[in-house]
N, C-alpha and C positions, 0 to 999 in steps of 0.2 A: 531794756535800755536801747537807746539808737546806736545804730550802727556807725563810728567817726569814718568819712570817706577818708582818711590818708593817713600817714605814717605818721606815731611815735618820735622826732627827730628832734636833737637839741634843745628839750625842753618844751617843744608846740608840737603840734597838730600841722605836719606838713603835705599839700597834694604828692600823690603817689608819684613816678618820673611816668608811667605808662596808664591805660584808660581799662586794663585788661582787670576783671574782678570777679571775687569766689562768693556762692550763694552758699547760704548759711541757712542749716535743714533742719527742720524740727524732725527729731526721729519717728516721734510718738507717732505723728499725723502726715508726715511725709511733707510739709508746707514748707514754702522758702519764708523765712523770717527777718531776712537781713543779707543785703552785700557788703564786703570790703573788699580793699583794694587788692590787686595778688601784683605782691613787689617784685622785681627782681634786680638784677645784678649794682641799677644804678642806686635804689634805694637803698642796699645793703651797702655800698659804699660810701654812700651819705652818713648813715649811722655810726659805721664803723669809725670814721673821719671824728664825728661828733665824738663817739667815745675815746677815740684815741686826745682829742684835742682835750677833753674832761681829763684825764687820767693822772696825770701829774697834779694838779691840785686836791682832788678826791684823796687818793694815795698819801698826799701829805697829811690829811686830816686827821684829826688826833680819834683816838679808838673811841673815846666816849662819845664824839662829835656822830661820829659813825653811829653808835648806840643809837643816840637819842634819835636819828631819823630813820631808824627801823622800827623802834619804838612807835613813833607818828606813825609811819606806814602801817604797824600794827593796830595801832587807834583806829585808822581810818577803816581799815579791814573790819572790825568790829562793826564800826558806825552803818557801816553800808553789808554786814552781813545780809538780811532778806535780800537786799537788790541779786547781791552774789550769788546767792541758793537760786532765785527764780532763774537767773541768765544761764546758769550750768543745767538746770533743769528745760530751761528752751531747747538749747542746741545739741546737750549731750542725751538729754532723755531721763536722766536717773529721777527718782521719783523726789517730792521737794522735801518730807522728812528725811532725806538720807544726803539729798544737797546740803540742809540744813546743816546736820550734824558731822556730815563729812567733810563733802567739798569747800564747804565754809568753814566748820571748826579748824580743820587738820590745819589748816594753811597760815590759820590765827593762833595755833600753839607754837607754829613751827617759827612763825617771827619773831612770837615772844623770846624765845628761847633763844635765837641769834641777836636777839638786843642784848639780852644778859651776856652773851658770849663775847661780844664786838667789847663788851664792856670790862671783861674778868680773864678775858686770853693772855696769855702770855708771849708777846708779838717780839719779847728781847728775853733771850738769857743766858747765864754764863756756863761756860765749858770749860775746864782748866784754866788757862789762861787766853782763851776766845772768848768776846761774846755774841752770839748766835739772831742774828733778825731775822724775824721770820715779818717777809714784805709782801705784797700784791702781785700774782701771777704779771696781772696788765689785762690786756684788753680779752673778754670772754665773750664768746659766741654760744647763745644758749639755747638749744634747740629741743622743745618739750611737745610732747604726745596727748590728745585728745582725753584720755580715757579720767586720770585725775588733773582736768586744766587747770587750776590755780596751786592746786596743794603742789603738781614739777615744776609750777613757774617760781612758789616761794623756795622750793628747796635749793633751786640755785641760786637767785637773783639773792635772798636774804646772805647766805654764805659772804659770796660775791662782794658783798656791799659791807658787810664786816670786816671784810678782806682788805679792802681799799682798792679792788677791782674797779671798773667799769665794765657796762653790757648791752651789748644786743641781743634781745628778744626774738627769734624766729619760733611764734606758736603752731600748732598743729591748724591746718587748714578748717578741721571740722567744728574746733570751738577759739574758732579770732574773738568771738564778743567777751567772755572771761579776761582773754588776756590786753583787751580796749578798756575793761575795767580798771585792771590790773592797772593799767599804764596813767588811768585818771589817779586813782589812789597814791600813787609813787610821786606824782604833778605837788598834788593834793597835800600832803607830810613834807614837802618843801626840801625833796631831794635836787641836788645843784642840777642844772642844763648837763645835759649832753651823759652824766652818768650812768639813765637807765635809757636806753631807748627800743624801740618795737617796728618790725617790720612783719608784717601781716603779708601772707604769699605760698605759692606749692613747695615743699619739700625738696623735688628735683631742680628746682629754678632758686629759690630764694635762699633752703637749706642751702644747697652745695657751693651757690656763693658765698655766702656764710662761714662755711667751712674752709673754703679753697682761700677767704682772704687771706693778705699776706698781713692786715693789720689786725688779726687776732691773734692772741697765744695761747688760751685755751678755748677750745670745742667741749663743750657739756652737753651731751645726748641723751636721751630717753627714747626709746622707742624697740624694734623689730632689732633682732638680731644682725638678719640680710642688711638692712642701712645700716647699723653699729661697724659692721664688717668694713664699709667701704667708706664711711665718717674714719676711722681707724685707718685705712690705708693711706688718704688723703693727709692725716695731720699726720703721720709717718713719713711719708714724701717731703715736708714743708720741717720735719723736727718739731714739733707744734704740738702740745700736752694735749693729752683727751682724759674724759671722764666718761664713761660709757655708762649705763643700767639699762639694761636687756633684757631678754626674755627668760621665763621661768617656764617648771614644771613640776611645781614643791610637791613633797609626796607631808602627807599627813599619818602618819605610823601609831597604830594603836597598840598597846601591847596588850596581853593578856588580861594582866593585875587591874589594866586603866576601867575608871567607869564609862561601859560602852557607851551608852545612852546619852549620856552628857557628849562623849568624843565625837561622836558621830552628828547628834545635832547641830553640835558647834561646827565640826566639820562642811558639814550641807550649808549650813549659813554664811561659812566664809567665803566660799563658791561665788551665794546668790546675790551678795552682796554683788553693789555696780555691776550687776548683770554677768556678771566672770569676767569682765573688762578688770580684772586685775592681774598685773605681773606676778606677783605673790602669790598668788589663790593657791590653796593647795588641794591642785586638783586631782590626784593620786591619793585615794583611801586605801592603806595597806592594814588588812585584819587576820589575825592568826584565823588560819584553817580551822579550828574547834569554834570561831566566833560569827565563820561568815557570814550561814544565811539571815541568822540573827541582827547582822550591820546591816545586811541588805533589804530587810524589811524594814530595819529602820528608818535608811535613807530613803526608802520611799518614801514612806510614809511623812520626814520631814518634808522633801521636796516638792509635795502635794500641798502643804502651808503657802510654797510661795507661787501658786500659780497668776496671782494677780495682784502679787503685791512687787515685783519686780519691772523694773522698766525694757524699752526696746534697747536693741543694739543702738549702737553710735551712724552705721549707714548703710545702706543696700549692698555693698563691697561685703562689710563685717556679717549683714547676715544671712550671705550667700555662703560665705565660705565654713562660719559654724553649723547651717543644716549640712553645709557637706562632710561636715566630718563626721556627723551624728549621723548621716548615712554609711560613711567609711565603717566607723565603729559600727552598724550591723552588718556589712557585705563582710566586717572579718571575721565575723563570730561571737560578739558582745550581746550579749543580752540587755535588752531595753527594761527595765522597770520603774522605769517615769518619764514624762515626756515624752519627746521624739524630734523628728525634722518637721512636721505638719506644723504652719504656723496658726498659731492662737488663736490669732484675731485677722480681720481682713485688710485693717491699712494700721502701718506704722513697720516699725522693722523689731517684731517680737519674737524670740523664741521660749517655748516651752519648758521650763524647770528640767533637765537632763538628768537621770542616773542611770550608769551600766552596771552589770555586774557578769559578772564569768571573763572578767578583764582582765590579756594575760600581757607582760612586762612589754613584749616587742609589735604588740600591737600600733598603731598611728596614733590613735589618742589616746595612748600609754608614754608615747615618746613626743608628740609634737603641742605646741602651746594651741589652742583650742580659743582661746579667750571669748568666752562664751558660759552659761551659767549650764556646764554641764561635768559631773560626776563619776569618775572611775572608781569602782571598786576592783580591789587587788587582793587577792590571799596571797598567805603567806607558810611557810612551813615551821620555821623556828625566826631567833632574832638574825641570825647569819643571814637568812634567807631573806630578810626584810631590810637587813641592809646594802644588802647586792641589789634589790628593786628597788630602795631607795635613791639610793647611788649611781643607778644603772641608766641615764640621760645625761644627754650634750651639756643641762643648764645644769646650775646649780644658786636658785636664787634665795631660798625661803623653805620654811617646813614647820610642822610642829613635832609631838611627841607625847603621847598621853600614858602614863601608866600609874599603880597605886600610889606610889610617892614620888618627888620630885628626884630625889637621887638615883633613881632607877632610869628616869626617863630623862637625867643631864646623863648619862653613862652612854645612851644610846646617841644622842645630840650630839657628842662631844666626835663620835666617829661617821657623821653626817659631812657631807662634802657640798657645805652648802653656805650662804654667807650671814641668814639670821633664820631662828628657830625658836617657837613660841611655845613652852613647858607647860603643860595641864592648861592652854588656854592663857598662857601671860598676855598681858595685856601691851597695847602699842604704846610706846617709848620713843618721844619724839628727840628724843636726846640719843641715842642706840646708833647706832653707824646702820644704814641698811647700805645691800648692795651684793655683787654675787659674786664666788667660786667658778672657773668656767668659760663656760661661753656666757652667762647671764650679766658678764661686762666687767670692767675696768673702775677700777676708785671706789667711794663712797661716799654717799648723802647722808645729812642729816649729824647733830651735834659737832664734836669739836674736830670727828674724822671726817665730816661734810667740810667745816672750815678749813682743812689741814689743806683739800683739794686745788683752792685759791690761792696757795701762799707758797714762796719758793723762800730758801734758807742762804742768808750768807753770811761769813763770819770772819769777825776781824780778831787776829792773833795780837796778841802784847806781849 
């Protein structure tokens, strides 16, 4: 798609206030494919103006009115599916079957699902003798991360818009062209002026006005912990609601009874998937001592599948910093049994399929997010012992649990300190609250605990 030179604002396509503008890289091939503008403080007040001046009529809008233009918005997401797959596969790198199914699918259930919701919520109901509205935070500031660009941009803005919200859009500088998509789409399904709007720009400049407005009252974040930290102080200073999702470091727990084979492929796969550019990934394989080396042949032997069927990192930052930990993890004593730090290929930002093994709890890439397609393996002693290295990290985002029957491995789940967990391989549930225990953030996305985030309760006594 072409790149729109300006802002998202009031319903058009506005020039940016300043001439300063971010290149937009193809990971694969290291190529500039496109500039936009990098907003700052004055375009973010533009917006915010626009949404705050939308917000009392949106907010009055009746819920099914709300439906039916998330609905469109979901039509239109459909319609322009391939556009969307090939735009996320320019800028972010992932490869276009996985755009397809992914970055394009996920974003197109997650709408649907907030149209049905906008539509069957229960936005009034009685208490004793109160009865209870549940009404529109107000004005949101939504600030979403490169790694899935459309699937963080629907998870707030669909909410959001069910809600009787308005919003400003601050995307991740690495993929503006998704969320210029984004923003034609929302035009497009005949959401009113000034509801949704987008300001394309850095993080430190565009983000923190964003956040610091005094015309927003909720901050939706996505991203690093370190920024979640200081997003969080800022709307703490101002009293100003935050929705954090942050960073992980899911442990994926095999027990004995589970079938390896299966636990362990699925495991490797969920890694390589989006290149371990996922918060969730669960990058921590914990295998009973009587199973190890038996996992650990495994996991190589999957991780050798994906040597060319994976894409690059997202940018020269991202894949400086996973060879260094794939270094780190052997200067501490990790054993390499697939991959490494050597890159693959000569141009694009590739890294090698990763697995370690002789991985012990308090190593660096035992404890810190890696986001990268690379694999810990952990022993384990008994189930106690696998719930202390379960357990035993800052995050607490995500995890699975494989064992012979499902009641053995909810038994273990249920004393996991973590915010969602996938039993013998469950499958993704766009309706499910995700979101984390911890440091891995604040609130929840996604179904009616994503919607609850939008909406503040008041209640009249009789």
């Amino acid at each position: 798609m072409k790149a729109h030179d300006g802002m998202y604002i009031d319903g058009a396509w506005r020039p940016a206030a300043g001439r300063d503008t971010i290149a937009v890289v193809n990971p694969a091939d290291e190529q500039v494919i496109a500039e936009v503008p990098a907003g700052g403080a004055e375009d973010v007040d533009a917006a915010v103006r626009a949404a705050r001046a939308a917000l009392p009529a949106w907010a009055a809008t009746a819920p099914a009115e709300r439906a039916a233009r998330i609905a469109a918005l979901r039509d239109v997401l459909v319609a322009r599916k391939d556009e969307i797959a090939e735009t996320v596969t320019a800028e972010l790198g992932a490869p276009l079957p996985f755009s397809q199914a992914v970055h394009a699918g996920v974003p197109i259930l997650v709408a649907g699902s907030y149209a049905e919701l906008a539509a069957s919520y229960a936005f009034e109901e009685k208490v004793g003798n109160s009865t209870v509205y549940a009404e529109p935070v107000g004005v949101v500031g939504a600030i979403t991360p490169w790694n899935y660009p459309l699937h963080q941009i629907v998870a707030k803005v669909a909410p959001a818009l069910a809600a009787g919200c308005t919003i400003v859009l601050k995307p991740a500088e690495d993929t503006p062209l998704t969320a210029q998509l984004f923003a034609e789409a929302v035009h497009e399904a005949g959401v009113p002026a000034g509801v949704f709007n987008l300001v394309t720009g850095l993080g430190p400049v565009a983000g923190q006005a964003l956040a610091e407005h005094e015309g927003v009252d909720l901050v939706s974040f996505t991203g690093s912990t370190a920024v979640g930290r200081k997003i969080g102080a800022t709307a703490g200073a101002a009293v100003k609601r935050v929705a954090l999702e942050l960073g992980g470091k899911s442990a994926n727990v095999i027990l004995p009874s589970a079938d390896l084979a299966k636990a362990v492929g699925v495991g490797v796969a969920n890694v390589m998937g989006n290149s371990g550019q996922t918060c969730s990934a669960w990058t921590r394989m914990l295998v009973h001592t009587s199973q190890y080396d038996e996992a650990v042949a495994l996991a190589a032997e999957a991780a050798a599948k994906y040597g060319d069927r994976i894409g690059p990192l997202v940018n020269a930052k991202q894949h400086a910093r996973v060879r260094g930990y794939i270094d780190k993890g052997v200067a501490q004593g990790a054993r390499l049994v697939a991959g490494g730090p050597d890159a693959p290929r000569e141009q694009g930002y590739f890294v090698s399929p990763t697995v370690f093994a002789d991985v012990t709890p308090e190593m660096t890439i035992a404890q810190e997010e890696i986001f990268g397609p690379v694999v810990s393996l952990i022993r384990y002693e008994d189930e106690d012992d696998a719930l202390r290295i379960a357990n035993g990290t800052v995050y607490g985002l995500a995890g699975a649990v494989w064992a012979g029957d499902d009641a053995e491995a909810v038994a273990f789940a249920r004393r996991m300190d973590t915010g969602q967990v996938d039993i013998n391989g469950g499958r993704f549930n766009p309706l499910a609250p995700f979101g984390g225990y911890k440091q891995s953030g604040v609130g929840r996305e996604l179904g009616s605990h994503g919607l609850a985030e939008y909406l503040q309760t008041k209640s009249l006594q009789f």
